[in-house]
Backbone bond lengths (Angstrom), bond angles and torsions (degrees), N, CA, C in turn:
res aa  C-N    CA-C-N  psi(-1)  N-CA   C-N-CA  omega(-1)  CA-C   N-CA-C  phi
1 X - - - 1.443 - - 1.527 109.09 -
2 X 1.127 109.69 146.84 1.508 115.22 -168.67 1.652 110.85 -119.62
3 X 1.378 94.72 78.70 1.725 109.96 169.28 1.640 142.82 -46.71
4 X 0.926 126.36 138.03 1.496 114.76 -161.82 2.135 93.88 -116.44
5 X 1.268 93.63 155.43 1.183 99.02 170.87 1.678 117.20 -121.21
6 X 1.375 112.59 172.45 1.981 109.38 -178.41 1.531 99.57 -60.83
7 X 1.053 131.96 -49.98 1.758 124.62 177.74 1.889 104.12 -42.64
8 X 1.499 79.53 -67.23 1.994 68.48 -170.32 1.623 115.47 -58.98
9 X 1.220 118.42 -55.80 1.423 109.93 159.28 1.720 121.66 -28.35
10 X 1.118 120.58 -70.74 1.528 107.25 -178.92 1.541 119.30 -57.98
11 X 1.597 94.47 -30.67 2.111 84.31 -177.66 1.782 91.82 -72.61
12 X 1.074 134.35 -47.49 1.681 122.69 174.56 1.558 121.36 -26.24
13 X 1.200 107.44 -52.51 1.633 116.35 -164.89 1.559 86.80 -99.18
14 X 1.308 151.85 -40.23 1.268 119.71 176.94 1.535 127.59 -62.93
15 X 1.786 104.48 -35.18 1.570 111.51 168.79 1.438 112.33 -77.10
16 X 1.725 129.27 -6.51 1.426 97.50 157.43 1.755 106.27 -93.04
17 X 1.572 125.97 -29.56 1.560 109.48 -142.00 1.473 73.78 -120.01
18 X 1.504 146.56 -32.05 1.460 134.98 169.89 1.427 104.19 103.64
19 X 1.484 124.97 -1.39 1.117 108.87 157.03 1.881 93.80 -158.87
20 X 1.127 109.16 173.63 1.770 139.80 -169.17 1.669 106.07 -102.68
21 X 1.470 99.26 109.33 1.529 98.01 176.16 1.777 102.75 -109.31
22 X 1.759 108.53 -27.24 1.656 96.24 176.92 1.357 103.58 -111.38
23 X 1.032 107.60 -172.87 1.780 126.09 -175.89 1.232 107.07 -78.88
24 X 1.904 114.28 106.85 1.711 111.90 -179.43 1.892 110.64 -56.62
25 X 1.529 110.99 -54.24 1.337 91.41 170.91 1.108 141.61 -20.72
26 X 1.389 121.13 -74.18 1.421 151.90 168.20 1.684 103.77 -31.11
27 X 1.711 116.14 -65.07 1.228 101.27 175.46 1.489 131.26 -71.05
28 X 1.331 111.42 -20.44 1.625 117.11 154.64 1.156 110.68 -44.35
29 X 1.374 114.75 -72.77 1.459 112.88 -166.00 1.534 118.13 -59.36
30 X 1.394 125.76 -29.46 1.650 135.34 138.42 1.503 108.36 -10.20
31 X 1.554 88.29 -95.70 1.452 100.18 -167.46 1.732 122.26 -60.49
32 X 1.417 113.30 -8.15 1.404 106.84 163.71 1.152 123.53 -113.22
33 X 1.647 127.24 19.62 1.490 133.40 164.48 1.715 95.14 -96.74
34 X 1.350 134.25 -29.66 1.107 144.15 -154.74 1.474 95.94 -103.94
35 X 1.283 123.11 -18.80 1.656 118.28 -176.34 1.505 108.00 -105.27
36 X 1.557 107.83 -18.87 1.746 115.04 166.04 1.679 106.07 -70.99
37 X 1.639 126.36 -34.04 1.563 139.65 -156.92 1.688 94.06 -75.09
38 X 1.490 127.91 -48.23 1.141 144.64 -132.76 1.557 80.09 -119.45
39 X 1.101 149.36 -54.99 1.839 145.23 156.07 1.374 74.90 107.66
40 X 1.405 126.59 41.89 2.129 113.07 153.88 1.363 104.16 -79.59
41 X 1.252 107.92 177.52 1.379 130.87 172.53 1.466 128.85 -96.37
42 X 1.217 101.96 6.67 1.623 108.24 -178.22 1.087 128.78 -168.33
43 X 1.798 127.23 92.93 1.166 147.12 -173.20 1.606 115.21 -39.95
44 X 1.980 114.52 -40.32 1.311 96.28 179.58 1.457 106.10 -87.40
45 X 1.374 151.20 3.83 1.362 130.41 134.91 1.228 122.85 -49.91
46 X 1.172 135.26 -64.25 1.896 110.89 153.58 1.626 120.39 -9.65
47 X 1.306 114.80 -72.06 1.290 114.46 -145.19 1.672 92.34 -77.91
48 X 1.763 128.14 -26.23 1.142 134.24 165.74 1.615 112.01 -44.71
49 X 1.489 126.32 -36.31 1.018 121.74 -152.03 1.507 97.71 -111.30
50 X 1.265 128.79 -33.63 1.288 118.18 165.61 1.750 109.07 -68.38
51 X 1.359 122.61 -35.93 1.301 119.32 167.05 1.636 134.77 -42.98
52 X 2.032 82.66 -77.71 1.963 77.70 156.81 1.325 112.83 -136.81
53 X 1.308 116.70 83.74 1.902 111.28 179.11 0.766 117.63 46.89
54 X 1.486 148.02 28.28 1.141 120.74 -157.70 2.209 105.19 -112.04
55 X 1.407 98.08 125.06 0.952 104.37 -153.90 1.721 123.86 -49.71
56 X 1.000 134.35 161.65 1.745 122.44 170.41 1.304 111.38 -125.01
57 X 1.229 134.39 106.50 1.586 126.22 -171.69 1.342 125.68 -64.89
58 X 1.844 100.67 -32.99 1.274 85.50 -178.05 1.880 119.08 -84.30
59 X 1.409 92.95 -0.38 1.728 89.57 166.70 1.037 135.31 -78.85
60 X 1.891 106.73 -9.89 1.335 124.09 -150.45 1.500 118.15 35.09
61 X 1.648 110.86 64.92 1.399 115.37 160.63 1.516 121.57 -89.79
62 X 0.962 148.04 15.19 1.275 163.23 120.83 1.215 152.51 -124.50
63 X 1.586 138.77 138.89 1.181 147.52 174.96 1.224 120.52 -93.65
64 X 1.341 134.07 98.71 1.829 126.82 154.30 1.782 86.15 89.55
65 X 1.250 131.67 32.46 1.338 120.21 -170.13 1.440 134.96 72.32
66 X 0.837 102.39 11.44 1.752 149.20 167.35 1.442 141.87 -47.96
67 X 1.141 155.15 16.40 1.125 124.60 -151.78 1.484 145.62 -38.48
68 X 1.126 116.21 132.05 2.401 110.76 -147.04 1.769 63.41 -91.69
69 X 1.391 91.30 -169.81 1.587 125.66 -168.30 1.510 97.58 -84.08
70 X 1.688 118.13 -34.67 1.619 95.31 178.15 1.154 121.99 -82.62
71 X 1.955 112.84 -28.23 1.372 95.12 -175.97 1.831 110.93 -68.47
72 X 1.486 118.36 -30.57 1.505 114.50 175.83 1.810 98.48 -58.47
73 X 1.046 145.55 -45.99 1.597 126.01 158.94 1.177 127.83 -32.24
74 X 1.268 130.85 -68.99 1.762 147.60 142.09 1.212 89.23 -11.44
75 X 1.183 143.05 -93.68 1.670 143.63 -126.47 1.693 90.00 -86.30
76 X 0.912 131.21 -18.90 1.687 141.59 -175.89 1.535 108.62 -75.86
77 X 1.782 107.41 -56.60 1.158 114.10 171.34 1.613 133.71 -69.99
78 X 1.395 97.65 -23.28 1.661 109.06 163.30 0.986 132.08 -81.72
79 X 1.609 117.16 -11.79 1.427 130.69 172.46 1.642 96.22 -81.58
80 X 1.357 124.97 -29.53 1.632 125.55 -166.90 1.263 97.69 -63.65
81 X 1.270 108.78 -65.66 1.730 138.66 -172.43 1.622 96.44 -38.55
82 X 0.916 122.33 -66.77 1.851 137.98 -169.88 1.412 96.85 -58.72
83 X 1.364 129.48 -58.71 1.323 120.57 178.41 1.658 119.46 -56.46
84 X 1.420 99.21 -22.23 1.930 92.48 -147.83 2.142 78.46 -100.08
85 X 1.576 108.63 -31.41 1.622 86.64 175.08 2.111 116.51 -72.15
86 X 0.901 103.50 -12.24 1.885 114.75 152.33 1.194 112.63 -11.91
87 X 1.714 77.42 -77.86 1.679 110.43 -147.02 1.215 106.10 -79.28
């Protein structure tokens, strides 16, 4: 599995949106408790897909442009994860 850390996370979201509104840690640690749960191979597709939709096939997180019921689970459980590393 190919883990992401708060560095790589923040240089991601600053080189697409140019600046950091949440905590890169926090969403690292999201997307790689949530990318170990789901047994993918790649933490920054997580954080891509809670970022901007962007779909993952082999999770089957979307239909027809869509979000199916697991990827809205996924994006549910990474929002948990992000809150509860906060707190």
């Amino acid at each position: 599995m190919k883990k992401i850390n708060g560095k790589k996370a923040a240089e991601y979201l600053i080189n697409k949106y140019g600046k950091l509104k949440h905590e890169p840690e926090a969403l690292a640690y999201a997307a790689n408790e949530i990318c170990e749960e789901c047994d993918h191979d790649n933490a920054l597709d997580l954080l891509k897909l809670l970022t901007e939709n962007t779909a993952i096939p082999s999770l089957h997180t979307h239909s027809y442009s869509f979000n199916t019921a697991t990827g809205r689970h996924i994006i549910n459980l990474m929002k948990e994860k992000y809150y509860e590393y906060e707190n």
